[in-house]
N, C-alpha and C positions, 0 to 999 in steps of 0.2 A: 504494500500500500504506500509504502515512505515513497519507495523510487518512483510509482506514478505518480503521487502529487509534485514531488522535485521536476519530474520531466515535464510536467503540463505546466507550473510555474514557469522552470526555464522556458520553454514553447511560449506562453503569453506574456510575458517579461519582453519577448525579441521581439513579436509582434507587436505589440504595443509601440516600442521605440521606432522600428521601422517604418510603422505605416501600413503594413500589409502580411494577410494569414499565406501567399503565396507558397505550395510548398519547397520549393527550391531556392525561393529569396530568404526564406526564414533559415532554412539547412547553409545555406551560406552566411548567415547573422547570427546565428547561436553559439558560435565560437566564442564570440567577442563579449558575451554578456552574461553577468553572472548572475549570483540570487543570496539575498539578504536570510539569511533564515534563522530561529531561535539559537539554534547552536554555532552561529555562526556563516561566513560566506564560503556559498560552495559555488563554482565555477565551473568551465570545459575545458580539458586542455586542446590549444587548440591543430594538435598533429593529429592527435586518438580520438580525441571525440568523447574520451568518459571524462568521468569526472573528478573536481578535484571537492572535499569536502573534510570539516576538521571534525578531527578524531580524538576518541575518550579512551580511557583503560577506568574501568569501574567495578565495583566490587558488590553483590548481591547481599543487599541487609536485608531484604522481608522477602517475604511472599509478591510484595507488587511494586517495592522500589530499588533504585540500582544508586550508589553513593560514588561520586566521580571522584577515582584519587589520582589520576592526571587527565589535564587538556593540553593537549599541543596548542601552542603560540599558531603555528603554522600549519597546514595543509599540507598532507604526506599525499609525493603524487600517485598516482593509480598506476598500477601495475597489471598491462593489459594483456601481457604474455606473460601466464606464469611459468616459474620457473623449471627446470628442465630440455627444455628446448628452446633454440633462437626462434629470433620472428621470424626471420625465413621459414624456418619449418611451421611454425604454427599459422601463418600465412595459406605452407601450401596446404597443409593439414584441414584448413577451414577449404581452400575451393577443391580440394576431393569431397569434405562430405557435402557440395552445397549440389542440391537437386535444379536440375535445368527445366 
């Protein structure tokens, strides 16, 4: 649920600034614009396309709350190929399994 409301903010954030829901003006504009959010601003980066967004290390006190006992100052970048393989390989890895 977090990542759709992030994506559709990001999506109406860029439209709004631009002027238009076009889909290819907007995938060309969301790079560049980020999003204010409670915990902080998360962004695109903008080679990958995922995102950037700040990070907790928290510790479970109850049944339904989480106690943060660090916040990054800063926004650890996404890491889109994990590791194991270069992006080459996981590149080609991705257009073998993509269905034509």
């Amino acid at each position: 649920m977090l990542a759709s409301i992030i994506n559709f903010m990001l999506w109406r954030n860029t439209v709004e600034h631009i002027g238009t829901d076009h889909p290819k003006t907007v995938n060309a504009n969301i790079r560049v614009h980020g999003l204010r959010w409670p915990s902080g601003n998360i962004f695109v980066d903008s080679e990958t396309g995922n995102l950037y967004q700040p990070n907790f290390i928290a510790r479970h006190s109850t049944q339904t709350t989480l106690d943060i006992v660090q916040a990054f100052d800063l926004a650890i970048p996404p890491e889109p190929y994990p590791l194991g393989l270069s992006r080459t390989e996981w590149e080609h890895a991705k257009h073998e399994a993509s269905i034509d």
